[in-house]
C-alpha positions in Angstrom: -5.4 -19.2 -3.0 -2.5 -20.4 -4.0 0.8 -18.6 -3.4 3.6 -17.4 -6.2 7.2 -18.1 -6.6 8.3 -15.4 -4.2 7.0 -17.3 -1.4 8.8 -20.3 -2.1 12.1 -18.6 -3.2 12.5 -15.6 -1.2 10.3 -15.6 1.6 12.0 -18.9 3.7 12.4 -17.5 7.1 10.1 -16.9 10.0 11.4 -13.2 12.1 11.0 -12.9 15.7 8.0 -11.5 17.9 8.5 -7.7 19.3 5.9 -8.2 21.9 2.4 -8.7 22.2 1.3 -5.0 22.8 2.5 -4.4 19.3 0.0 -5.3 16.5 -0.7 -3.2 13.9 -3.3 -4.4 11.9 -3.2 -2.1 9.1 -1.4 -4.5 7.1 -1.5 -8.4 7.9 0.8 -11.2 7.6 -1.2 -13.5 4.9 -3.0 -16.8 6.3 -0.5 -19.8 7.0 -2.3 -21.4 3.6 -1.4 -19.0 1.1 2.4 -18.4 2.5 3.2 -21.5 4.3 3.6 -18.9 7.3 6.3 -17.4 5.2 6.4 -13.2 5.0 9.8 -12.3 5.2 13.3 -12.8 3.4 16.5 -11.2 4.3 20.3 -11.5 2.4 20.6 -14.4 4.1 17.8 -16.3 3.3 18.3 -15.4 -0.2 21.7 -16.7 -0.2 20.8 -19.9 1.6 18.3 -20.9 -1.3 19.3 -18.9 -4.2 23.4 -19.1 -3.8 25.3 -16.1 -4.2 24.2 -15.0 -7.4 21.5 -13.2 -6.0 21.4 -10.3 -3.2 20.1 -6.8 -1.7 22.8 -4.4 -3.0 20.4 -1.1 -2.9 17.0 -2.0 -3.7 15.1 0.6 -5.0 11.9 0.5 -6.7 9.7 -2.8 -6.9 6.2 -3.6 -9.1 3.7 -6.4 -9.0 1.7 -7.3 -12.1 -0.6 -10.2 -13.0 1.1 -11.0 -16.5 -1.8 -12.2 -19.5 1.2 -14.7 -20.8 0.8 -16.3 -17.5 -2.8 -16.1 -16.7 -5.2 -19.2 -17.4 -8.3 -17.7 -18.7 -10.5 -20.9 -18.0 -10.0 -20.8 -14.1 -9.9 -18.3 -11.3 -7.5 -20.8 -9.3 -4.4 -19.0 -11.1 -5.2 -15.3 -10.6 -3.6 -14.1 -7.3 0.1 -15.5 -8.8 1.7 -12.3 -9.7 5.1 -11.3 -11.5 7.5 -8.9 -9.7 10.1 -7.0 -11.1 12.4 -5.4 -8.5 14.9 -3.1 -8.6 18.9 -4.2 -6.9 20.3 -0.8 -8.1 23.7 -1.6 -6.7 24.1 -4.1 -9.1 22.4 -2.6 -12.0 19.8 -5.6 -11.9 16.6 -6.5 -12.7 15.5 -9.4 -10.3 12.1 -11.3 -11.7 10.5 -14.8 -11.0 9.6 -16.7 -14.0 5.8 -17.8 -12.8 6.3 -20.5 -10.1 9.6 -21.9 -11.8 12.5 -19.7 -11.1 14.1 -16.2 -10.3 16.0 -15.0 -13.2 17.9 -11.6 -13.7 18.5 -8.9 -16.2 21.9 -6.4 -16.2 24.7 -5.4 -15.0 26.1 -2.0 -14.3 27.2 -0.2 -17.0 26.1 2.7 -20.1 25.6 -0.5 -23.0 22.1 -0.9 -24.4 21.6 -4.1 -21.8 23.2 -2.4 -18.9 21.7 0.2 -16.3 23.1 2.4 -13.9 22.2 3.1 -10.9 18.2 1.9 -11.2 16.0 3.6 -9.2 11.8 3.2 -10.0 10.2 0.6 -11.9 6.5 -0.2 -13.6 4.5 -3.0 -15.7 1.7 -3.9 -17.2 -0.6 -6.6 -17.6 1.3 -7.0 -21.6 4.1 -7.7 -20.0 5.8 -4.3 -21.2 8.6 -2.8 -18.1 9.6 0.5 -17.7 13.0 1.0 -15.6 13.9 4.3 -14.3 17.6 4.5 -15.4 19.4 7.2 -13.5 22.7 7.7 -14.4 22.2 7.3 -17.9 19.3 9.6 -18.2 16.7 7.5 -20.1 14.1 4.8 -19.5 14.4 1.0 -20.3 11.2 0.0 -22.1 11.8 -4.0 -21.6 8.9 -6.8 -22.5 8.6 -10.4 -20.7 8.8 -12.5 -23.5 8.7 -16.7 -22.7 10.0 -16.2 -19.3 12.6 -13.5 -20.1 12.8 -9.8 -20.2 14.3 -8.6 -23.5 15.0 -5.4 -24.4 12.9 -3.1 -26.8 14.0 0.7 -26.6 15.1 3.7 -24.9 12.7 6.4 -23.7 13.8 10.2 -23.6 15.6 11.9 -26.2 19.3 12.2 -24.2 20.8 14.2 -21.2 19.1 17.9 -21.4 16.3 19.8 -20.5 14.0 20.6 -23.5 10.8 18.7 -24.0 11.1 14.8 -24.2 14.9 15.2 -22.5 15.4 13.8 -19.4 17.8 14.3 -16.4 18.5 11.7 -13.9 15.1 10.1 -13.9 14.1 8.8 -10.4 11.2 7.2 -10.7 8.2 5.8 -13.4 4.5 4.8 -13.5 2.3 3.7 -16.0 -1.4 4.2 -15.9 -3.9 1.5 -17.9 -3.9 3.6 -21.2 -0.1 2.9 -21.3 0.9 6.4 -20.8 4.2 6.6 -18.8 4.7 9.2 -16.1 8.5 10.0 -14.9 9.9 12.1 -12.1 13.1 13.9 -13.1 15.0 14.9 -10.2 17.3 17.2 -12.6 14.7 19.0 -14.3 12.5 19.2 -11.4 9.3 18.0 -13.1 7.5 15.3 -14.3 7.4 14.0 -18.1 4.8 12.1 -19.7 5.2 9.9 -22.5 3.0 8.0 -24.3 2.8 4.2 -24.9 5.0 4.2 -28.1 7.4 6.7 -26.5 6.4 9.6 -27.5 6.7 12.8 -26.1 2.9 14.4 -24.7 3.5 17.2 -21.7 5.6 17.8 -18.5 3.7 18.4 -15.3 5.0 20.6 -12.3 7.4 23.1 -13.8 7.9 25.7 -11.5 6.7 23.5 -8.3 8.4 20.3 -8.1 11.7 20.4 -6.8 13.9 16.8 -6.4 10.7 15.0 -7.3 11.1 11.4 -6.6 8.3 9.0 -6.1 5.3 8.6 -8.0 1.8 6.3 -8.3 -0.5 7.3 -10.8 -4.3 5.8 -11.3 -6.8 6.6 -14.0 -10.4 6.1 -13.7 -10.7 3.5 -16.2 -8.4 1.5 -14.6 -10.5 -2.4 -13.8 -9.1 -2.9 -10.4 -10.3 0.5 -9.0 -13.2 1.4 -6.9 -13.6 4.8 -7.3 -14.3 5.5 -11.3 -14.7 9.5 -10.9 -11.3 10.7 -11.6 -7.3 10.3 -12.8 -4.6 11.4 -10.6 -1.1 11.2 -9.7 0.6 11.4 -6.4 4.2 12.2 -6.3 6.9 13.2 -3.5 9.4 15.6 -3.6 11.4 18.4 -1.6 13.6 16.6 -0.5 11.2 14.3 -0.1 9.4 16.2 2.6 6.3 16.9 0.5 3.3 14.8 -1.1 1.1 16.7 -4.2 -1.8 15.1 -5.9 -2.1 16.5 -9.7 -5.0 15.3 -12.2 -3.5 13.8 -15.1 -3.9 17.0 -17.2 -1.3 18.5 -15.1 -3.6 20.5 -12.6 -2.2 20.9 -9.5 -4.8 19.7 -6.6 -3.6 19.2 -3.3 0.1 19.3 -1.3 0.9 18.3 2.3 4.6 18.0 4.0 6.1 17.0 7.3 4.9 20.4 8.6 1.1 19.8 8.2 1.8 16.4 10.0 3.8 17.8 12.7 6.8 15.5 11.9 9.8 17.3 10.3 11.7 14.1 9.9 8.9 12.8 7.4 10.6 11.2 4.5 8.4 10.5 1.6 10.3 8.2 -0.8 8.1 5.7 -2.9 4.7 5.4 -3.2 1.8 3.0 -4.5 -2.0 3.5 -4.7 -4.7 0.4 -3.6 -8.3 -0.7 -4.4 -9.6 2.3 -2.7 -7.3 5.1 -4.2 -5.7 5.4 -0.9 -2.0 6.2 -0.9 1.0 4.9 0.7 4.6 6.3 1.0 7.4 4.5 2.3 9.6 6.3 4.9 13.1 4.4 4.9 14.1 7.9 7.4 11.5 6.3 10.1 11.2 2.7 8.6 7.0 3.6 8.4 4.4 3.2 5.8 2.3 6.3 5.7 -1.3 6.1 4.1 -3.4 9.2 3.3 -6.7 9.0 1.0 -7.3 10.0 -2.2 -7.1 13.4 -1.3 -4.2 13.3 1.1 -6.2 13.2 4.3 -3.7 10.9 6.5 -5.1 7.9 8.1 -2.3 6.5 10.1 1.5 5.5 9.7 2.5 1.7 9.7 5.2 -0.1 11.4 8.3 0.8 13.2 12.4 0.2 13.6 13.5 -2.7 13.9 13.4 -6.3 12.5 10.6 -8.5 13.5 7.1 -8.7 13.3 5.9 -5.8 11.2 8.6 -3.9 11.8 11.0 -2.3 9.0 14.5 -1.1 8.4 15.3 1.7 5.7 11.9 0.9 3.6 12.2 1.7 0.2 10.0 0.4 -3.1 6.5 -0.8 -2.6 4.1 -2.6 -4.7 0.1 -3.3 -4.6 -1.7 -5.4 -6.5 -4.8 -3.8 -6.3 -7.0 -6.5 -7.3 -6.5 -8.8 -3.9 -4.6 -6.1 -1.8 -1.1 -8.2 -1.4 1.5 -5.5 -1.2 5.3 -6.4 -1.2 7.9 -3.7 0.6 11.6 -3.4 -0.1 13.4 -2.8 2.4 17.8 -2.0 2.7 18.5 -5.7 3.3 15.1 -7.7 3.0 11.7 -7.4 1.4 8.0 -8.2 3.3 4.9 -9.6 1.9 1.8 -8.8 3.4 -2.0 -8.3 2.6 -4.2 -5.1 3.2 -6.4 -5.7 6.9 -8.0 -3.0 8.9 -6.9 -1.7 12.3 -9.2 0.4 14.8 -9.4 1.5 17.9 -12.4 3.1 20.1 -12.5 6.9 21.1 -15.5 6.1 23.5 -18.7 5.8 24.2 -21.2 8.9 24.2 -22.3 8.8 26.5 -21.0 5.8 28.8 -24.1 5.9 30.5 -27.9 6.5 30.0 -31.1 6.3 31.9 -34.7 4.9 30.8 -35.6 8.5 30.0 -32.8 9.4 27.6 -31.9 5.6 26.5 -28.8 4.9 23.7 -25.0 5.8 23.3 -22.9 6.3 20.2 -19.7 4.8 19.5 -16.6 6.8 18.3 -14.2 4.4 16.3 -11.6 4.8 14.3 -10.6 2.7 11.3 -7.9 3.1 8.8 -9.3 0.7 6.2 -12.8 0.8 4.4 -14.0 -1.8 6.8 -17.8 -3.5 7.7 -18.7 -3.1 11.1 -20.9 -4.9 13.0 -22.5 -4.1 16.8 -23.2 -6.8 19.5 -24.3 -5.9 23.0 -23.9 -8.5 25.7 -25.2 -8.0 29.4 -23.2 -8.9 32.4 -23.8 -12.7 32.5 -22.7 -12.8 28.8 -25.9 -13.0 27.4 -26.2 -11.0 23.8 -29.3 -8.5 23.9 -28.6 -7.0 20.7 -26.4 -7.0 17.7 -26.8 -4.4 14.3 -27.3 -6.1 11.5 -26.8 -5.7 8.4 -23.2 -3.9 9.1 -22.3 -1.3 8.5 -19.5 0.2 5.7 -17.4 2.6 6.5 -14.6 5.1 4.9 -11.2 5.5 6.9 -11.6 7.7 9.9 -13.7 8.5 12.5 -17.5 6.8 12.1 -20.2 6.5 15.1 -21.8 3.4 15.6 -25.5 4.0 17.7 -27.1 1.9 19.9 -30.3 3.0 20.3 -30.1 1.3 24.1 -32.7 -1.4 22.8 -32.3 -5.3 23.0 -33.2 -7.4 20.0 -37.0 -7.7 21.0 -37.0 -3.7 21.0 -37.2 -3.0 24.6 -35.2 -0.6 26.1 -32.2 -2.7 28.2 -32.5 -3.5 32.1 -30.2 -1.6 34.4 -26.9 -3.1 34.7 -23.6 -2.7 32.8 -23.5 -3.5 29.3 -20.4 -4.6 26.5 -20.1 -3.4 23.6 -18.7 -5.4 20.9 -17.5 -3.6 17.6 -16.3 -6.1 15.0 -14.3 -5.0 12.1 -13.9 -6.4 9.1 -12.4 -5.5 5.7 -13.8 -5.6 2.6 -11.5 -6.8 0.3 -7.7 -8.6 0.7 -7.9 -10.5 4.0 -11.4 -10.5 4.3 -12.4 -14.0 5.7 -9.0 -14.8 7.0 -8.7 -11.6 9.4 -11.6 -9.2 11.7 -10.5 -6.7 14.5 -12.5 -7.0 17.4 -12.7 -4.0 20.2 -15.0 -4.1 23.3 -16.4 -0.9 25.6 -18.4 -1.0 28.5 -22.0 1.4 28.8 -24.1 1.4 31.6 -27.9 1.9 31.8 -29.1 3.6 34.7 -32.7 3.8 36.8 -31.8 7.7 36.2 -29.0 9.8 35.4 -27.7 12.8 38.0 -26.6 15.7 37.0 -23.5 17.1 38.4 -24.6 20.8 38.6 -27.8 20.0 40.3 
């Protein structure tokens, strides 16, 4: 697949290994033919190829569309080059690549109808209609990318207040694929809902939300979804200590904070939903990317401080396109691109070792990905006496993988020691370019003693 303009503009600089025992796999850096071996740019690297017009001064909120302006319809070759918008609040700016030509920039600081202060979230959509979170000035941008430009098209919100269709110091916007716009409100301590012409439908959250900030919303009709069997939102607030899932009626489902997770230094800031309805929230307090499902049951928390290989400092917006997985982070003074992998790890064998009379084992893994995983079983000399075919797909979490303690012809294995080879794959994203591949041992025994006797 060929790469967009990001790649080639902003992502210029290799970073520096943090040691081979770390590799998190969650997230992987995307194959050497689709970036050039490119996944990182920093202030630096932006001024080296851009000049000084350009750089990080507060990013904020970031969004990745495929625009239908840009999109061939009579070949696939064209489909994973993606738009961005991003937010450089600091400097009241837009900042946006014009397909594969250029990186262009809309605003300045300021209270005029082509200025914004203090930015903070950001959506599109495949029309090319973006929505900018304008803080200060207590209203959203609606802008449209129009022949390479954004141009301006109205104001969202009635004014500064708190009565229906008012906003206050609005943090953060979404857009699901009916065009409806969801904002947080961190002054009114809810979340409005607008729909696509601007008009004024419900507020969600009064009486719950308090500082809400982040917020991803996905609707069942959506085409780049797997799971069709509901709409919901996923927002963070409390001082972004807390995560809540509502339906898209407002219903209140499901809330989780730093205490259920045993971290009281959690910082939830902003979020972004994949393929898979799984959620991800940046933490720029622990420079991590924590992903729960769809029903906030965490999986695992990615990365850590510092600045090289998948490691973050202060992350802030994220972005998924959820039709190939590639996900770009913001972070204080660079931005990452990546796409969606799989990491796992084995809990162990049960048991490790079994007789003639009681033959098989299970295997305990854990996976943080929907993944395919396939079983091979090799003897001592190396020789494979069994794989599982087909493989097997499983849901983030813990899974068992049996072994029935049989080779391939059906017989129950020799004595000996035996690995176990678990191969992990994704499903989507990286798939073909990327597997995880963990190893256990099991022995078969004439007979197995037990310890009591």
């Amino acid at each position: 697949m060929r790469t967009f303009i990001i790649l080639f503009c902003l992502i210029f600089s290799g970073t520096v290994l943090s040691g081979e025992s770390y590799d998190p796999t969650t997230l992987v850096f995307p194959p050497h033919g689709h970036s050039g071996g490119y996944h990182k740019a920093t202030s630096h690297t932006i001024r080296m190829v851009l000049g000084n017009d350009i750089s990080f001064n507060d990013p904020q909120g970031i969004t990745l569309v495929k625009l239908n302006d840009l999109d061939d319809p009579s070949t696939h070759n064209d489909d994973d080059e993606l738009t961005f918008f991003a937010v450089n609040s600091g400097a009241g700016q837009i900042v946006y690549n014009d397909g594969l030509k250029d990186i262009k920039v809309y605003g300045s600081t300021g209270v005029s109808q082509l200025q914004l202060w203090e930015p903070q979230g950001i959506a599109s959509t495949p029309s090319g209609d973006v929505y900018v979170a304008d803080k200060n000035n207590h209203r959203i941008v609606h802008l449209k990318y129009n022949q390479g430009n954004l141009e301006f098209q109205r104001f969202i919100g009635n004014g500064l207040g708190t009565a229906p269709g008012n906003l206050s110091y609005p943090q953060d916007v979404a857009v699901d694929s009916r065009g409806n716009i969801y904002i947080t409100e961190m002054g009114n301590n809810r979340i409005s809902v607008f729909d696509r012409n601007g008009i004024f439908q419900m507020v969600i959250g009064v009486g719950f939300l308090n500082k809400p900030f982040g917020i991803a919303v996905l609707d069942r009709v959506d085409p780049w979804t797997y799971y069709h069997d509901r709409d919901f939102l996923a927002v963070s607030d409390a001082d972004n200590f807390r995560m809540t899932i509502f339906d898209l009626q407002g219903n209140r489902k499901k809330s989780l904070d730093g205490y259920d997770l045993e971290n009281e230094e959690i910082y939830f800031g902003y979020l972004a939903i994949d393929y898979y309805s799984m959620v991800y929230a940046t933490d720029r307090r622990n420079s991590q990317i924590h992903i729960f499902t769809k029903d906030l049951r965490f999986i695992t928390s990615y990365g850590r401080e510092g600045t090289g290989d998948k490691e973050f400092h202060s992350p802030r917006g994220i972005a998924i396109w959820k039709r190939f997985g590639q996900i770009l982070i913001l972070e204080q003074q660079s931005a990452q691109y990546y796409w969606l992998g799989v990491d796992a790890m084995i809990k162990g064998a049960f048991p490790d070792a079994f007789s003639f009379e009681n033959p098989g084992s299970t295997i305990s893994v854990y996976i943080t990905q929907p993944a395919d995983i396939t079983l091979e079983v090799y003897n001592k000399q190396g020789a494979l006496v069994r794989d599982l075919l087909p493989q097997f797909r499983e849901v983030p979490g813990f899974t068992q993988v049996l072994w029935d303690g049989k080779d391939n012809q059906g017989e129950i294995v020799d004595t000996g020691e035996y690995q176990v080879k678990l191969i992990v794959t994704p499903t989507y994203s990286s798939k073909g370019y990327f597997k995880k591949e963990l190893f256990t041992t099991v022995l078969c025994r004439d007979s197995i003693v037990n310890p009591e006797e």
